[in-house]
KELUM-731737 format. One record per residue (C-alpha): x negated, y, z; residue in three letters. Coordinates in Angstrom, 3 decimals, m for minus. Each point is the difference from the previous one (the first is absolute). Example, Ala and Ser with C-alpha at 12.3 -4.5 7.8 and 13.67 -1.06 7.14 Angstrom:
2
       east      north         up    aa
    m12.300     m4.500      7.800   ALA
     m1.370      3.440     m0.660   SER
***
This chain:
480
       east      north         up    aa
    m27.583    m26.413     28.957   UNK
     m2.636      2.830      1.009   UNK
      1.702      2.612      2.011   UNK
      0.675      3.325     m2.310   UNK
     m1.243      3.446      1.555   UNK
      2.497      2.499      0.618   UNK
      2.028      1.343     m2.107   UNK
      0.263      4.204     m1.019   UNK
      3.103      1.648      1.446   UNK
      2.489      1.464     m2.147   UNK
     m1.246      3.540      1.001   UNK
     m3.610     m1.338     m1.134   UNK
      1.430     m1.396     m3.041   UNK
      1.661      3.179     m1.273   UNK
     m3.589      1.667      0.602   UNK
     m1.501     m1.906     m2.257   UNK
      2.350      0.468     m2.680   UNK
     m0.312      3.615      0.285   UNK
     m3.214     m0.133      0.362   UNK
     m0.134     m2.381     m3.097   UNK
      2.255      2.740     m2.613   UNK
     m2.135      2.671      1.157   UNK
     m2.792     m1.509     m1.343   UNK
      1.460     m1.351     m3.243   UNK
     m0.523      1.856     m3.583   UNK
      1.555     m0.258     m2.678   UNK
     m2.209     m0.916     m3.052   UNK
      0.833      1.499     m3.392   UNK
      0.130     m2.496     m2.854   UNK
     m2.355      2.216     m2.605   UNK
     m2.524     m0.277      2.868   UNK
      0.493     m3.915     m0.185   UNK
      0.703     m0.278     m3.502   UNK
      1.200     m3.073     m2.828   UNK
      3.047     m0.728     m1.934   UNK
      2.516     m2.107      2.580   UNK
     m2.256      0.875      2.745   UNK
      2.181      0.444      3.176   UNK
     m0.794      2.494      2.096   UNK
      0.060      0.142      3.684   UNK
      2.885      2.020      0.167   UNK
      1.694     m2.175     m2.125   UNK
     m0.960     m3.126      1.583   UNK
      2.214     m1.056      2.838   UNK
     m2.147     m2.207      2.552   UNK
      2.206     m2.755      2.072   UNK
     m0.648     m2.268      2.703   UNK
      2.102     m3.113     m0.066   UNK
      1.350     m1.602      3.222   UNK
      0.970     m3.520     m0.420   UNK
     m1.033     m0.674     m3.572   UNK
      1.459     m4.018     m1.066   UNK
      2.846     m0.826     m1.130   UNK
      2.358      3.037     m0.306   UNK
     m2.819      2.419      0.889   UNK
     m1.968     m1.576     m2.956   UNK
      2.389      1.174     m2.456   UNK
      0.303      3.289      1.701   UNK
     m3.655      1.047     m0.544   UNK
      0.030     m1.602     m3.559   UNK
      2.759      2.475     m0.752   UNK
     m1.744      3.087      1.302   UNK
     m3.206     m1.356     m1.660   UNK
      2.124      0.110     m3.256   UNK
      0.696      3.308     m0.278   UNK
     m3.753      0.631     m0.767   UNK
      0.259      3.158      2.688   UNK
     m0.825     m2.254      2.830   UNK
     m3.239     m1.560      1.678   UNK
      0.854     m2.718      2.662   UNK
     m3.178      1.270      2.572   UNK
      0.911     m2.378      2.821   UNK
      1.391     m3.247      0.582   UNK
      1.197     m1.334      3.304   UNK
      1.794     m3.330      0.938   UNK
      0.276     m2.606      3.408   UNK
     m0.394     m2.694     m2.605   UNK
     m3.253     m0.502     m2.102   UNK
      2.101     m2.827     m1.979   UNK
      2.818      2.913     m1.034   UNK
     m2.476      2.437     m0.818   UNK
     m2.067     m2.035     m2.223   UNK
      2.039      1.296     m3.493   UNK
     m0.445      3.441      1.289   UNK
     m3.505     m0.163      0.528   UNK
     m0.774     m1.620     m3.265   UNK
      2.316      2.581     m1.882   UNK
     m1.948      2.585      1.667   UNK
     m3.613     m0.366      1.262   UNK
     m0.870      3.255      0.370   UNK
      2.817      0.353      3.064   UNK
     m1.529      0.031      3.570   UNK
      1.561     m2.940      1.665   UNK
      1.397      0.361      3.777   UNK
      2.056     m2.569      2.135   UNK
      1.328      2.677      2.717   UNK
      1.665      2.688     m2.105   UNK
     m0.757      1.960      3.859   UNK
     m3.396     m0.597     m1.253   UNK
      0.433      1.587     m3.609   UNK
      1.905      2.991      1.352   UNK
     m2.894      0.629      2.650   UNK
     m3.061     m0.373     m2.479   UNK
      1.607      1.270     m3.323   UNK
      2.567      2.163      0.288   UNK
     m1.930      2.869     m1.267   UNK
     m0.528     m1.946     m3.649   UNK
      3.437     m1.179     m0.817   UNK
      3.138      2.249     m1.118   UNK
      2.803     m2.242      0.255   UNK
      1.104     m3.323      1.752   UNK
      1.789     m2.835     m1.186   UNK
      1.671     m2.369      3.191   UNK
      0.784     m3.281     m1.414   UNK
      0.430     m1.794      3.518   UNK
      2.324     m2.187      1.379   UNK
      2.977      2.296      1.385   UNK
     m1.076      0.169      4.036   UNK
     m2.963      2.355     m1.351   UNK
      1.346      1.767     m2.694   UNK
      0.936      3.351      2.483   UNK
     m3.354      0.209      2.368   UNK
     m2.282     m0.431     m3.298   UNK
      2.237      2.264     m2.264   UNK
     m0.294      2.530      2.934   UNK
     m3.601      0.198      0.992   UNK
     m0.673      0.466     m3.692   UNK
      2.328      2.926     m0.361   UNK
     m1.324      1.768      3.391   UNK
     m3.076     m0.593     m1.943   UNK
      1.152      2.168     m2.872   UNK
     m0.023     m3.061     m1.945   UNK
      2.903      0.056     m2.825   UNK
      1.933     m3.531      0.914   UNK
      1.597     m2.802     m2.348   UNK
      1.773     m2.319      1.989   UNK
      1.923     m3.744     m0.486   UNK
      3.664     m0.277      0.763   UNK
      1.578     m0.083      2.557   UNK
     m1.979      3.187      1.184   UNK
      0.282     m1.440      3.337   UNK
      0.619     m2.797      2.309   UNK
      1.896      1.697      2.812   UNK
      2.364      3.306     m0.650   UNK
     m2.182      2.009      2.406   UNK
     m2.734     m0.396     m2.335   UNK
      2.305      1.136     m3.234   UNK
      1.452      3.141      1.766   UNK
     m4.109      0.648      0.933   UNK
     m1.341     m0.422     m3.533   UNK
      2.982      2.140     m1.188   UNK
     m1.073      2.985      2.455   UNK
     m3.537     m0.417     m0.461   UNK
      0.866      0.682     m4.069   UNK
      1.077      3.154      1.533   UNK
     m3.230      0.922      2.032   UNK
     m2.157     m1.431     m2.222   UNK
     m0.869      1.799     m3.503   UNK
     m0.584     m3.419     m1.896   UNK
      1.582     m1.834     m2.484   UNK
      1.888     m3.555      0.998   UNK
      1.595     m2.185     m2.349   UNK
      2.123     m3.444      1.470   UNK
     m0.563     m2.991     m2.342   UNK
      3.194     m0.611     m1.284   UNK
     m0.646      0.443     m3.810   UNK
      4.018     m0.083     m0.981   UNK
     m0.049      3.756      1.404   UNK
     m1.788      1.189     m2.922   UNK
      2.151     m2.370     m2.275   UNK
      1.723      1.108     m2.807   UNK
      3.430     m2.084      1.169   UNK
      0.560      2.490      3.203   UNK
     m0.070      3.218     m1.890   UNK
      2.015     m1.710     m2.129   UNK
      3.194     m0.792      2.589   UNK
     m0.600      3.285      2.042   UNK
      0.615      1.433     m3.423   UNK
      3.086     m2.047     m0.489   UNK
      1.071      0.846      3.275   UNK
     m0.392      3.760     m0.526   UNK
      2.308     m0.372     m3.223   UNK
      2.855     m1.328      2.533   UNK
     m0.291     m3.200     m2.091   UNK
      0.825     m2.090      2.935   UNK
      1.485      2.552      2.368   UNK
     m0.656      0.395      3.462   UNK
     m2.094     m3.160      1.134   UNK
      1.779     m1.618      3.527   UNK
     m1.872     m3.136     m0.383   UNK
     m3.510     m1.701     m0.988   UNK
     m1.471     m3.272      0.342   UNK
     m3.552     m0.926     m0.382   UNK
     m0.492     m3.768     m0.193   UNK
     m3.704     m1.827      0.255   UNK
     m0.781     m3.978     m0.410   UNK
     m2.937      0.660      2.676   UNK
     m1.249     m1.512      1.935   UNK
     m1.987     m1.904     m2.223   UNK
     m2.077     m1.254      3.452   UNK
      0.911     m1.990      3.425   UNK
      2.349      1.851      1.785   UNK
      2.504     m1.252      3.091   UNK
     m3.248     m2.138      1.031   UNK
     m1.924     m0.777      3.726   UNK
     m3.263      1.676      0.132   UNK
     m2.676     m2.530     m0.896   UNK
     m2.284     m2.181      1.691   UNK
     m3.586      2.089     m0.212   UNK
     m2.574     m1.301     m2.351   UNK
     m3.323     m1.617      0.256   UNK
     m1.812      3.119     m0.579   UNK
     m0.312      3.464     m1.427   UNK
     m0.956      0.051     m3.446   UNK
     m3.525      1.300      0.283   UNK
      0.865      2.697     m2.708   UNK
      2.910      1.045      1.864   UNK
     m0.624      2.673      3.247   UNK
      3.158     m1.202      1.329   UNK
      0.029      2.391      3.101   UNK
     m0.490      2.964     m3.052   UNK
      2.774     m1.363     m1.551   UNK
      2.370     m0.235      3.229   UNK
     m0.764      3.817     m0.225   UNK
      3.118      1.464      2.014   UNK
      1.636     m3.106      0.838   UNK
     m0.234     m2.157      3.184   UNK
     m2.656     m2.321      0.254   UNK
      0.979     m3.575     m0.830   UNK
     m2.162     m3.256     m1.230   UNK
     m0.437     m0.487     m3.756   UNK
      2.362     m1.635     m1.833   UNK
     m0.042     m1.921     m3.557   UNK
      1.250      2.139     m2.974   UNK
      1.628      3.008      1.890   UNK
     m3.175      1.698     m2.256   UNK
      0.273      0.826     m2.696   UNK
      3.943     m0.017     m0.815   UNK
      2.012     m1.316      2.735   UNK
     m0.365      2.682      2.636   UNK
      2.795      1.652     m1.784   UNK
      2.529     m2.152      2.253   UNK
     m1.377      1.017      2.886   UNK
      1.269      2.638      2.459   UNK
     m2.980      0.722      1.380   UNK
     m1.790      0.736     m3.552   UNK
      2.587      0.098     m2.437   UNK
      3.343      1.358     m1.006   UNK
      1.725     m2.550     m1.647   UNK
      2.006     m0.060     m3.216   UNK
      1.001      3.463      0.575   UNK
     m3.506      1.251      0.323   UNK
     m0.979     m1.712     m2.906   UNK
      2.573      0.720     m2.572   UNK
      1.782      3.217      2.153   UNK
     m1.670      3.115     m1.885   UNK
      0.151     m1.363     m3.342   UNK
      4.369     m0.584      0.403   UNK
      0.866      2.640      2.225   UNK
     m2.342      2.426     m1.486   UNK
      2.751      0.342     m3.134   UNK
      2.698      0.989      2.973   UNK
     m1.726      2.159      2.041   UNK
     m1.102      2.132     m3.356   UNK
      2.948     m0.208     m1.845   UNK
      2.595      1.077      3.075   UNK
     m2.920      2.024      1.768   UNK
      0.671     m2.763      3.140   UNK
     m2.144      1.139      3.374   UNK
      0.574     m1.381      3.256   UNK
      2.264     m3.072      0.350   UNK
      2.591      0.432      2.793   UNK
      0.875     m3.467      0.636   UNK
     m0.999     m4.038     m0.104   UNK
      1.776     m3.096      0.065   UNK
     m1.251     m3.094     m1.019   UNK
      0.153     m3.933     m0.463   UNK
     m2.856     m2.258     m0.138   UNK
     m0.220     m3.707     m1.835   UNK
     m0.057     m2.389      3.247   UNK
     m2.912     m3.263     m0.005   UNK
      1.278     m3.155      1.759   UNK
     m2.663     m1.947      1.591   UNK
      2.573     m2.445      1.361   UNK
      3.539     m1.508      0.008   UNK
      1.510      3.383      1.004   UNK
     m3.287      1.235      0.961   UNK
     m0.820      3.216     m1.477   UNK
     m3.839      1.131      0.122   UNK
     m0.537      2.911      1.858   UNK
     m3.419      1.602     m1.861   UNK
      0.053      3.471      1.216   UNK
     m3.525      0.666     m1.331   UNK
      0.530     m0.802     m3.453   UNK
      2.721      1.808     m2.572   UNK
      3.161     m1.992     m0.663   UNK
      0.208     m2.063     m3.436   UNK
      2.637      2.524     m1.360   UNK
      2.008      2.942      1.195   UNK
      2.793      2.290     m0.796   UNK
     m0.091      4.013      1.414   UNK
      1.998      2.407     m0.598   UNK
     m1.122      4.035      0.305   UNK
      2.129      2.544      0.550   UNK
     m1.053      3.436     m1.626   UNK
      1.144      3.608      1.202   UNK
      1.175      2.107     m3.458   UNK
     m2.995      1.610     m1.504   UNK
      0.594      3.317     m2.440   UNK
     m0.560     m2.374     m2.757   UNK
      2.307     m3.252      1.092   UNK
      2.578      2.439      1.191   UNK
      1.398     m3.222      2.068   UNK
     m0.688     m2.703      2.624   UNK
     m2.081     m2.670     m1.937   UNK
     m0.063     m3.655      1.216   UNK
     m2.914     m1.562     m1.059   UNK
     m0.284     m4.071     m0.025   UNK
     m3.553     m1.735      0.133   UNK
      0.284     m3.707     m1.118   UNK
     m2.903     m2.545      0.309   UNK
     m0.968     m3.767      0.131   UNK
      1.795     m0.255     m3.115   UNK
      3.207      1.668      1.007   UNK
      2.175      1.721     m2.746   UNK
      2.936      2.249      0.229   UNK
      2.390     m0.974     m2.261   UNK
     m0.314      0.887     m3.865   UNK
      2.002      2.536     m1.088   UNK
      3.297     m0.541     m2.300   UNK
     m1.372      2.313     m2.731   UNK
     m3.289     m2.485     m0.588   UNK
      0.627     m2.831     m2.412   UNK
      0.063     m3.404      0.704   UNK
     m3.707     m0.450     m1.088   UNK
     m1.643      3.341      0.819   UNK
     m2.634      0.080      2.224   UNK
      0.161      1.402      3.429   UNK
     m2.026      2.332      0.668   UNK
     m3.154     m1.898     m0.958   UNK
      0.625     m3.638      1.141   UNK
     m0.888      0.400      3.419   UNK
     m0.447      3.606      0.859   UNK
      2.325      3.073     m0.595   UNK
      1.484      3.453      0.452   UNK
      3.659      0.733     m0.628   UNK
      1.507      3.176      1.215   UNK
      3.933      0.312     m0.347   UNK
      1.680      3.363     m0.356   UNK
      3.102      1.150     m0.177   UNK
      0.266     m0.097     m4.225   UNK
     m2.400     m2.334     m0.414   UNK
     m2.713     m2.113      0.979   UNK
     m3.975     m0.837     m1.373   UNK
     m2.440     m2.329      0.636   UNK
     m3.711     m0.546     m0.050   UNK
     m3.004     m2.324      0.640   UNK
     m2.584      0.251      1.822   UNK
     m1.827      3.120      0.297   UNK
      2.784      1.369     m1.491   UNK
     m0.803     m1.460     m3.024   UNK
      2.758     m0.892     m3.294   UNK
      2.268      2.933      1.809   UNK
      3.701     m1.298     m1.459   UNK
      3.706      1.009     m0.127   UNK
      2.664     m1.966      0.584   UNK
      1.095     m1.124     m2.146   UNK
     m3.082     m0.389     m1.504   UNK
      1.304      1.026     m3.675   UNK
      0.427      3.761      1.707   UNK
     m3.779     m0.264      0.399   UNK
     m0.699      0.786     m3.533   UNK
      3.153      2.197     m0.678   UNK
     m0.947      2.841      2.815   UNK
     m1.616      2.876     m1.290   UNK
     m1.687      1.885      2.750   UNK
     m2.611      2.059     m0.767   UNK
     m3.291     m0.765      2.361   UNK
     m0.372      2.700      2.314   UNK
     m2.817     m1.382      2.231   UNK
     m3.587     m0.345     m0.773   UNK
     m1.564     m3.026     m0.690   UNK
     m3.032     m1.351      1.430   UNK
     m2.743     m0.597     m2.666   UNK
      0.000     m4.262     m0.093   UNK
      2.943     m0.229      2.301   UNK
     m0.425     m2.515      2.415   UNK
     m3.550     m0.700     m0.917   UNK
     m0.776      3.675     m0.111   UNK
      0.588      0.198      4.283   UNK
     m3.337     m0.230      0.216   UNK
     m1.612      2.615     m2.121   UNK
      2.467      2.043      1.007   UNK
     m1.472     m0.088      3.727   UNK
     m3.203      0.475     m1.601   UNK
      0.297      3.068     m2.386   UNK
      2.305      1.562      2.899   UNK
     m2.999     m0.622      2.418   UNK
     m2.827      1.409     m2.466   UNK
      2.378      3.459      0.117   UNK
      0.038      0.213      3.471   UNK
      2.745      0.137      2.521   UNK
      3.152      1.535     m1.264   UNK
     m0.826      0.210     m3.696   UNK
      1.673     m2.940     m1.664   UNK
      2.935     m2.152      1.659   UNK
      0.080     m3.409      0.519   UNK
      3.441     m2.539     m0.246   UNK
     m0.720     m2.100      3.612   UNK
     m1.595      3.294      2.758   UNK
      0.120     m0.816      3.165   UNK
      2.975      2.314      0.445   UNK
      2.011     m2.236     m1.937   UNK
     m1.877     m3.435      0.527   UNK
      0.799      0.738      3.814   UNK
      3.078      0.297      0.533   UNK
      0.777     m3.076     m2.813   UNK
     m2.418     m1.830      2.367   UNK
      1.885      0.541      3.266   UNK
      3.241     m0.817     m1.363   UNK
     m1.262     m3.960     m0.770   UNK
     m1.808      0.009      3.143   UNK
      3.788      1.486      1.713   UNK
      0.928     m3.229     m2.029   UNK
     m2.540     m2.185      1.978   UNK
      1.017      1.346      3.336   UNK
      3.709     m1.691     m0.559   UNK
     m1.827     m3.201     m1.519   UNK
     m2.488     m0.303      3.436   UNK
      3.121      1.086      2.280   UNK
      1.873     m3.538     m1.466   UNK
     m2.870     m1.674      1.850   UNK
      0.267      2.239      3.618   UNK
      0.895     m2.627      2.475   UNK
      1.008      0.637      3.804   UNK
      0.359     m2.888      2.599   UNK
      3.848     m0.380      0.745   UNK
      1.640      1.252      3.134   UNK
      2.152     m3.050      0.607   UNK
     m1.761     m3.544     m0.653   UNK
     m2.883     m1.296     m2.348   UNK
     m1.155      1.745     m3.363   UNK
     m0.340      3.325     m1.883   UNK
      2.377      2.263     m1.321   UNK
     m1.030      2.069     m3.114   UNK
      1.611      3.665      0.355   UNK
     m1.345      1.190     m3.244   UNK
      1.784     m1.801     m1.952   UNK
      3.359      0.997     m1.690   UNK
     m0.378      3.619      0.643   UNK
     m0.686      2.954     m1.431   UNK
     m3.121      2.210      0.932   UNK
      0.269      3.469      0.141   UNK
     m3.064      2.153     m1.019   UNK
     m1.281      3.206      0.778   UNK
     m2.630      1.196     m2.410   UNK
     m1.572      2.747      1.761   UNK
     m0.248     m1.621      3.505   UNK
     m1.292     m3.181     m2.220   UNK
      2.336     m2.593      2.239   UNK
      3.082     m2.244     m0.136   UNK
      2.721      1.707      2.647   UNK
      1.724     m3.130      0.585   UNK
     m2.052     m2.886      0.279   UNK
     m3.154      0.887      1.995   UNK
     m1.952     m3.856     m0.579   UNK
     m0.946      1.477     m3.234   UNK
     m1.267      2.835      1.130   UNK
     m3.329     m1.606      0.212   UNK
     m0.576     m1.066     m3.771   UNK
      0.120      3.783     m0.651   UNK
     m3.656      0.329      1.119   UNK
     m2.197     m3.070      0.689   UNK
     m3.045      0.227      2.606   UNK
     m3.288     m0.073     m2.239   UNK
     m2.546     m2.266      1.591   UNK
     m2.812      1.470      2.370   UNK
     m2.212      1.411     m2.172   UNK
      2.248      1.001     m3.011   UNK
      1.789      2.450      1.802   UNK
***
């Protein structure tokens, strides 16, 4: 691969951008003229980053609103790209979304970042210190330091960011934060959120490498952040999701669309505490596989949450996945469906409790009869096309500029909802911490069976320091 020139500092970045607005004009629409003609004001430009699979359905969902132009494609893999293109052949097509941000920052309005999770934060951020309005997938990060970053740089930055969990702009959240406020349930003490993910290897070795590199795959692009390693079959497009060094599991995967229901409804910020339990793999009579690089088959955390003004309590929050299930409540019939079959929400109060899929999605009182007798009267706003509607609601809020219209997932909420499963993580990767014993052969593994303790503004566990270092990963030479 030919070497790339160098690339603009941030400082040089920013002076572009400015130099790019203060060049821009606004074009009236009489001046441009025709019945469902849409004007340049009205006409929200974005650049997509990673554009298959998930990021494929992204775009087609801005595209839909009919207030978007996708200007710019970019993707490591011709062979992911290829619907993208084809959907939209005007796009300018990049590999190195460095690239994009270097030679076209001054045409594009927004960004969409549809990447695996180890470059969600550094492209999300060099678009928004490029002025450039940000829509990002969940998790927002891989690593906490990134989430508490993004969440500051919402602050700095006068752009609008939206996380990709769609359930936030559901109809079924607004509906149990309204049930809450109506003291339906009473105070809340407990919540579980429940996933069947992973749906990919996890609790595996790391491959043998492959033959080769796909040639439509820039394999060192798509390493990005991450350390360098050979290739390996199938991690692209799907399985890098069980990967430390790319991914963040189950709870990265499914996290933000369970816990977003908690964190909203109780008004949940920084968790306080971690313990966890992981599903063990046995390789051997009595031989358990050690596989520190890859996320256990199944796990079982438990987050401790400080009293917020609107839980008015300590909340203990459970995380279930690899098919794990708390146990159904008494008030659910015999053959009522949990949650949704394999994923769920159920918060318990003090008078009550309710339930929900996921996304939030069927909200439900228990029993489920009371679902129909409540009369509350909706006190919340609804977003136009709930769930659906996420993503013009990202758009329109972008077209009105910075501070005009609100969105259901801003940074300053999809933050700290981030950090809390990546908190999560740190007590899943400290079950794997291993230390040579003092007296005789082996390891002993002092992360396991306790509890860490967190402090949120210093961003580190107090107690175990091992863990310390999944709090920020080193970036790659290069990426830094």
């Amino acid at each position: 691969m030919s070497q790339l020139p160098p690339l603009p500092s941030r400082r040089e970045f920013i002076k572009q951008s400015t130099a790019a607005v203060a060049t821009f004009m606004i074009v009236p629409r009489f001046v441009l003229g025709g019945k469902g003609y849409t004007a340049p004001s009205d006409q929200l430009v974005v650049a997509g980053v990673g554009v298959g699979g998930k990021g494929e359905s992204d775009l087609a969902s801005f595209a839909k609103t009919g207030k978007v132009r996708i200007g710019y494609l970019c993707d490591v893999d011709d062979r992911r790209a290829a619907r993208s293109v084809q959907a939209f052949p005007q796009a300018k097509y990049y590999k190195d979304w460095r690239r994009l941000l270097d030679k076209e920052a001054k045409n594009f309005d927004a960004v969409s970042v549809s990447t695996p999770d180890h470059t969600h934060a550094v492209v999300a951020l060099a678009a928004m210190q490029l002025g450039k309005h940000v829509y990002v997938q969940k998790p927002l990060s891989h690593d906490l330091y990134e989430a508490r970053a993004l969440t500051e740089a919402a602050k700095r930055y006068p752009v609008v960011t939206q996380m990709g969990n769609q359930g936030a702009s559901g109809d079924g959240v607004r509906q149990l934060q309204e049930w809450y406020d109506a003291n339906l349930i009473g105070k809340v003490h407990t919540v579980y959120c429940w996933t069947d993910r992973p749906v990919w290897p996890q609790g595996i070795a790391w491959p043998a490498p492959a033959a080769g590199v796909p040639p439509e795959l820039d394999w060192d692009l798509w390493l990005g952040t991450a350390p360098a390693r050979p290739y390996i079959d199938k991690l692209v497009p799907f399985n890098w999701r069980g990967w430390w060094d790319y991914g963040t599991g189950a709870l990265g995967d499914m996290g933000c669309h369970l816990m977003e229901a908690p964190f909203r409804v109780l008004g949940l910020q920084y968790a306080s505490a971690v313990q966890a339990s992981v599903g063990s793999v046995y390789v051997d009579e009595f031989k358990r596989g050690y596989f520190p690089n890859s996320c256990p088959p199944s796990s079982h955390v438990i987050l401790t949450f400080p009293q917020t003004d609107r839980s008015k309590q300590e909340v203990t929050l459970h995380w279930m996945d690899g098919g794990i299930q708390p146990e159904r409540p008494e008030e659910l019939g015999p053959n009522e469906r949990f949650g949704d079959g394999g994923n769920g929400i159920l918060f318990i109060g003090k008078k009550g409790k309710m339930m929900a899929s996921t996304y939030a999605a069927e909200p439900r009182l228990l029993p489920t009869a009371r679902t129909q007798e409540a009369r509350v009267k909706p006190t919340l706003a609804r977003v136009p096309g709930g769930a659906d509607g996420h993503y013009a609601q990202w758009v329109e809020a972008c077209l009105a500029g910075y501070g005009n219209r609100p969105v259901s997932s801003p940074f300053e909420l999809a933050g700290p909802l981030t950090e809390a499963l990546l908190m999560a993580n740190l007590a899943i990767r400290g079950y794997d911490v291993q230390r040579p014993k003092t007296t005789g052969p082996g390891f002993e593994y002092p992360g396991r069976g306790i509890e860490l303790l967190w402090d949120p503004q210093q961003l580190r566990v107090t107690n175990f320091e091992d863990v310390n270092r999944f709090v920020k990963r080193e970036y790659r030479p290069g990426w830094q």
